[in-house]
C-alpha positions in Angstrom: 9.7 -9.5 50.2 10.7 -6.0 51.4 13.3 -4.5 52.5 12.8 -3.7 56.4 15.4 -1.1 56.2 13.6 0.5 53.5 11.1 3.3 54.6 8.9 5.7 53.5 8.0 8.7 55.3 3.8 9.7 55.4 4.2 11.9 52.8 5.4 8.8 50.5 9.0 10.6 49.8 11.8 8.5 49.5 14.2 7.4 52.6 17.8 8.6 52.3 19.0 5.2 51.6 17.2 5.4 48.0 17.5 9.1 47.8 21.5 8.2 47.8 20.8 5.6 45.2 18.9 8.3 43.0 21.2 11.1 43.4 24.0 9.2 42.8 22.8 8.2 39.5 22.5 12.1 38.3 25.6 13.8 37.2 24.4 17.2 39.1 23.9 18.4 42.2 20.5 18.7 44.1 19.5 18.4 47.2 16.7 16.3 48.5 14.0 18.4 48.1 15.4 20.0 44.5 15.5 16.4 43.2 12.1 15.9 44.1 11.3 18.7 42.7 13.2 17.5 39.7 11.8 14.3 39.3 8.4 15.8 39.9 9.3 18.7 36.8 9.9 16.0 34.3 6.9 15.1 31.7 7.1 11.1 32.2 5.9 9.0 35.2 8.6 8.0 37.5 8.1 5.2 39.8 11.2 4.1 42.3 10.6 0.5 43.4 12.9 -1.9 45.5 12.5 -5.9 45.0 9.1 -4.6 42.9 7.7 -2.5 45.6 6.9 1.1 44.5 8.8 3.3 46.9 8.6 6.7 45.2 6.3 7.5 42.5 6.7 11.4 41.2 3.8 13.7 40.6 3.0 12.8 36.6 3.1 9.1 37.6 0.4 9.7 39.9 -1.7 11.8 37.1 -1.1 9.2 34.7 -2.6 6.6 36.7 -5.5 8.8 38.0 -4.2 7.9 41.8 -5.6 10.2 44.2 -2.5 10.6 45.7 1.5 9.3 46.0 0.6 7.9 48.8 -2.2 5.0 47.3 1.2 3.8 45.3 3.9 3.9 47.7 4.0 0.4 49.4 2.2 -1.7 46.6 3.8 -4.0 43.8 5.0 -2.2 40.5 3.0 -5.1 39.2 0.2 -4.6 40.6 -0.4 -1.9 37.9 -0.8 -4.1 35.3 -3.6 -5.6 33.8 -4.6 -9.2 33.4 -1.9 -12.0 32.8 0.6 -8.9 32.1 2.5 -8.8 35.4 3.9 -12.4 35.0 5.9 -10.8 31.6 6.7 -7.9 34.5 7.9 -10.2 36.9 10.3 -12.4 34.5 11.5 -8.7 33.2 12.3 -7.5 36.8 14.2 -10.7 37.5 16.6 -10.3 34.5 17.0 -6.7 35.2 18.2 -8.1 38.8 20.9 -10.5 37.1 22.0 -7.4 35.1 20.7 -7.7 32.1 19.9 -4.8 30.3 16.2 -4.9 27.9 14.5 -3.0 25.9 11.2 -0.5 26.8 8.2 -2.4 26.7 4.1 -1.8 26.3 1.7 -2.6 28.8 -2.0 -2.1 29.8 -2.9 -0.5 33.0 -6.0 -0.3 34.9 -6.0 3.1 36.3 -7.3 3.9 39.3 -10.6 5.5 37.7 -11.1 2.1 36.1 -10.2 3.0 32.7 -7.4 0.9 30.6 -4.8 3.2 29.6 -1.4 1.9 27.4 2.0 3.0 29.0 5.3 2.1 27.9 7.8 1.3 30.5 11.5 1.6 30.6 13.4 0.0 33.9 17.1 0.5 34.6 18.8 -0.8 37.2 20.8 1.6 39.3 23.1 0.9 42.3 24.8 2.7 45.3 27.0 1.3 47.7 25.7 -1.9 47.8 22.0 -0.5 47.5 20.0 -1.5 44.7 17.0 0.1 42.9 15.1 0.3 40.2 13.7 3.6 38.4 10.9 3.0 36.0 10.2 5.6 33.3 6.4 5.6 32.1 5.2 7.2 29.6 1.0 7.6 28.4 0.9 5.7 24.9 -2.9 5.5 24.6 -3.2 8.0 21.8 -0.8 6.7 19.6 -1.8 3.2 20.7 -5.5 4.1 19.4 -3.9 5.3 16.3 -2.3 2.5 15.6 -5.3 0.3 16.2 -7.3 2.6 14.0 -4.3 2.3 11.6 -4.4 -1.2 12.0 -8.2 -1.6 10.5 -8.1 0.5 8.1 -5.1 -1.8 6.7 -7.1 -4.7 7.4 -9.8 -3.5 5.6 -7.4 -2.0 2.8 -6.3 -5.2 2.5 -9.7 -6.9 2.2 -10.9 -4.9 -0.5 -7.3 -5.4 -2.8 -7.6 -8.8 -2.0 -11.1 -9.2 -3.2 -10.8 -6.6 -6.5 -10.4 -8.0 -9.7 -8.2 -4.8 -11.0 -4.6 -4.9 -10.7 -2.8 -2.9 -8.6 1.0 -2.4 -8.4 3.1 0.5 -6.4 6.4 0.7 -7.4 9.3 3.6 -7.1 11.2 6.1 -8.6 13.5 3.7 -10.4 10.4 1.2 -12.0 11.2 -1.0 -8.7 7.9 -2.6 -8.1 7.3 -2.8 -4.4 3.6 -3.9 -4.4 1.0 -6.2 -6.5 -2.3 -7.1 -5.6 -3.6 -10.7 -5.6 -5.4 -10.5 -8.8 -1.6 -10.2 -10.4 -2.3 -14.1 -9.6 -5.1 -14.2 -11.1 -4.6 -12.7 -14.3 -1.2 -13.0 -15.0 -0.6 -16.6 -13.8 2.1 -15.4 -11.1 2.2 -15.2 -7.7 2.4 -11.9 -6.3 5.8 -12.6 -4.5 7.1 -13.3 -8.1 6.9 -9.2 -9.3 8.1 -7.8 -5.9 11.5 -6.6 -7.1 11.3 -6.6 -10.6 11.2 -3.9 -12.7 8.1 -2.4 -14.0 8.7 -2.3 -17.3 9.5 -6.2 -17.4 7.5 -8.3 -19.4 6.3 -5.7 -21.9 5.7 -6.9 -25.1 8.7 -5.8 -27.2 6.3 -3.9 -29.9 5.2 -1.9 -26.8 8.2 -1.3 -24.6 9.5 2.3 -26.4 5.9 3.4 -26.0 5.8 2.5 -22.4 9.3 3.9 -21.9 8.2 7.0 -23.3 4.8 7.3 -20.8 7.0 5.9 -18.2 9.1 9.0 -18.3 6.5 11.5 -18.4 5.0 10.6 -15.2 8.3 10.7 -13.9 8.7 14.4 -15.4 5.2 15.6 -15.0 4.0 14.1 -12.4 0.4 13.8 -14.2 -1.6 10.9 -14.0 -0.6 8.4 -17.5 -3.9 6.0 -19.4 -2.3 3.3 -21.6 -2.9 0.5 -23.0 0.2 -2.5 -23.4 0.6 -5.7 -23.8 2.0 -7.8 -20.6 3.6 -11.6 -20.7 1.5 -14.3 -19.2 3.1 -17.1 -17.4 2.3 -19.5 -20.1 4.1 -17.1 -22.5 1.3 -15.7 -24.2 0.4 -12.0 -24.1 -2.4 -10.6 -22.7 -3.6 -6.8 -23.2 -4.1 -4.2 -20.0 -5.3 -1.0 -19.5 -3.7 1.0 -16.8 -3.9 4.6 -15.2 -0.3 5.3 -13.0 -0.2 8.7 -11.1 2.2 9.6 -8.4 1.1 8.1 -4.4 3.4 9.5 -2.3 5.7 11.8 -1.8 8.5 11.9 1.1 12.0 13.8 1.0 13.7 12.1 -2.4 11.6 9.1 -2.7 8.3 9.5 -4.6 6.4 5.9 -5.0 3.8 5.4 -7.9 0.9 3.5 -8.2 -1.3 2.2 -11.2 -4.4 0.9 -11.4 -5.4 -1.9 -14.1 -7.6 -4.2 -15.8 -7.2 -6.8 -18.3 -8.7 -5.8 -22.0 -8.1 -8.5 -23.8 -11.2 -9.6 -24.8 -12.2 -5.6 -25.5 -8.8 -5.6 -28.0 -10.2 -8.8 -29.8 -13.8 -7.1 -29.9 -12.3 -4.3 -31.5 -9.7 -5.9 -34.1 -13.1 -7.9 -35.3 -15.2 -4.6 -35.8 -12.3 -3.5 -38.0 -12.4 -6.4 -40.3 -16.0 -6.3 -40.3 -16.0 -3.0 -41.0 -13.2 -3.7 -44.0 -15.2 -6.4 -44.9 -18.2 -4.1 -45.4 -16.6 -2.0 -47.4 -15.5 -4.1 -49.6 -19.1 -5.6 -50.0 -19.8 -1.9 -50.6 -17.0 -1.6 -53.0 -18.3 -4.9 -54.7 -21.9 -3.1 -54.9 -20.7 -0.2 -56.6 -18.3 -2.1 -58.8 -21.1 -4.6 -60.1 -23.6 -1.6 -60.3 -21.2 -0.2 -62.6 -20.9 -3.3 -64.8 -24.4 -4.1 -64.7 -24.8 -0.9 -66.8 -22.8 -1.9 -70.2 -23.9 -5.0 -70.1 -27.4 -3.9 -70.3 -26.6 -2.0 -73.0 -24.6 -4.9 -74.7 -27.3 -7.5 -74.2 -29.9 -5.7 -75.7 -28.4 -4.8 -78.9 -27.0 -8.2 -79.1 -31.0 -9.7 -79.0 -31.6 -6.6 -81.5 -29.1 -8.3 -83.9 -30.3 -11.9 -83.3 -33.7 -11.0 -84.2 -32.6 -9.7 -87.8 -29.3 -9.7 -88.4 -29.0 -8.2 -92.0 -30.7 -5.6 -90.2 -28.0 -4.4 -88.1 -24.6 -4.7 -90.6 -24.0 -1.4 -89.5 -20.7 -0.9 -87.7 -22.7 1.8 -85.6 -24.0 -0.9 -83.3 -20.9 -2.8 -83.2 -18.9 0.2 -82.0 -21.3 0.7 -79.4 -21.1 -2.9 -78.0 -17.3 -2.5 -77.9 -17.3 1.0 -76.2 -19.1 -1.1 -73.3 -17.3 -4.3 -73.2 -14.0 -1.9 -73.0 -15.8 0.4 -70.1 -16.2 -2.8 -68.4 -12.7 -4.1 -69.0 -12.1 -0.5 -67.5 -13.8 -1.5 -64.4 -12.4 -4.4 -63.4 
């Protein structure tokens, strides 16, 4: 209920009663009109309201809400301006504001008088006068940064989709190898949950055989700031080592702190490929080796066989040492060979 003391004049400026509560509450001094004025110069909504009726609203309060003038407001609930289910928060805060509690600002959703939904965030205080109590709300138009936020808020959402459904690994981490990110495949892959690396160091869990190498990349992304390809081997939760390929560059930069991202894949079945095509290709050529070396012995004993069927055919033929030199010359070339 309202006040019957409490009046407003047909312009909708406030009564003296509430013009003492206001003035009372600034530490300079105006006069009636110079604090509407005032009130009227600053660049937030101000709305003066007694047991929730509005009983001064300044001039940016009324452009905010698209009113046609002050005097649409003066006279109506202060929760009358918010949308939907909305006021019954309003009410609950205006009743602990009354006991003399003291809250934080708060966002709401107002239906302007246009019939557009705008976001404002509202701050009440309490103030107080001999015995005469008001309340001053400050509102303030939040729309665009609300929209930014929503638009924000998808694009996370989305973000979030996507690392959620790629099987590459992705990990941010800071300055000091502090990893502050992993994507879900981390479970995947590497066994763990992603909760399990937050924390850690990046270089954890590096094979031993690779951890001076990825020391040594590690430290020039940190010097250069140019993006770093390498290849490692990473601990699996059941202890084994599996092989990754990652590319880490710099993400963000802000004041001191620069955070770093990489972006990976697991190779190990590419490694394996490739440590087979190496024996295969040793193994080739030693079958080429073996070629050449039996093409080579193939040759004396050619030589040897003949002139040993020679000699069986008539041996008093061949008592000759000749022949016998020559058969020795290729057994020795052989024993050369091998």
């Amino acid at each position: 209920m309202a006040n019957p003391s409490v009046k407003t004049n047909s312009s909708g400026q406030m009564n003296s009663s509430i013009f003492n509560v206001v003035i009372d509450s600034i530490p300079y001094s105006f006069t009636e009109k110079g604090i509407h004025q005032f009130l009227d110069f600053l660049p937030v909504g101000i709305f003066i309201h007694e047991n929730g009726l509005i009983r001064y609203a300044n001039q940016v309060a009324v452009r905010l809400l698209h009113a046609p003038n002050k005097k649409v407001l003066i006279g109506h609930s202060i929760l009358d301006l918010l949308y939907g289910v909305q006021n019954q928060t309003g009410e609950k805060r205006l009743e602990k504001l009354e006991c003399g509690e003291t809250l934080p600002f708060i966002r709401y959703e107002v239906k302007c008088f246009n019939g557009e939904l705008a976001h404002f965030e509202f701050n009440t205080t309490l103030i107080c006068h001999e015995q005469q109590r008001s309340m001053v709300t400050v509102v303030r138009d939040i729309s665009v940064e609300k929209m930014r936020e929503t638009e924000l808020y998808h694009k996370e959402q989305q973000y979030k989709l996507i690392t959620e459904n790629m099987s590459e690994l992705i990990a941010i981490f800071d300055q000091n190898g502090i990893i502050q990110y992993v994507s879900p495949s981390y479970g995947i892959v590497m066994g763990y949950k992603p909760d399990f690396y937050i924390g850690k160091s990046a270089l954890d869990m590096i094979h031993p055989d690779d951890q001076a190498y990825m020391a040594n990349r590690y430290e020039q992304l940190l010097k250069t700031g140019e993006p770093q390809r390498v290849e490692f081997r990473y601990q699996h939760r059941d202890g084994h080592f599996i092989w990754l390929e990652v590319i880490g560059k710099v993400l963000t930069k802000s004041g001191d702190r620069t955070d770093y991202m990489v972006v990976g894949r697991e190779i190990t079945e590419r490694k394996e490929n490739e440590a087979l095509i190496r024996k295969l290709d040793k193994l080739s050529a030693v079958g080429q080796l073996a070629a050449g070396v039996g093409h080579e012995i193939r040759n004396p004993l050619t030589s040897i066989k003949g002139f040993l069927q020679l000699m069986k055919q008539d041996p008093s033929k061949y008592k000759d040492t000749f022949y016998w030199d020559i058969i020795f010359k290729e057994l020795t070339r052989i024993d050369t060979i091998v």
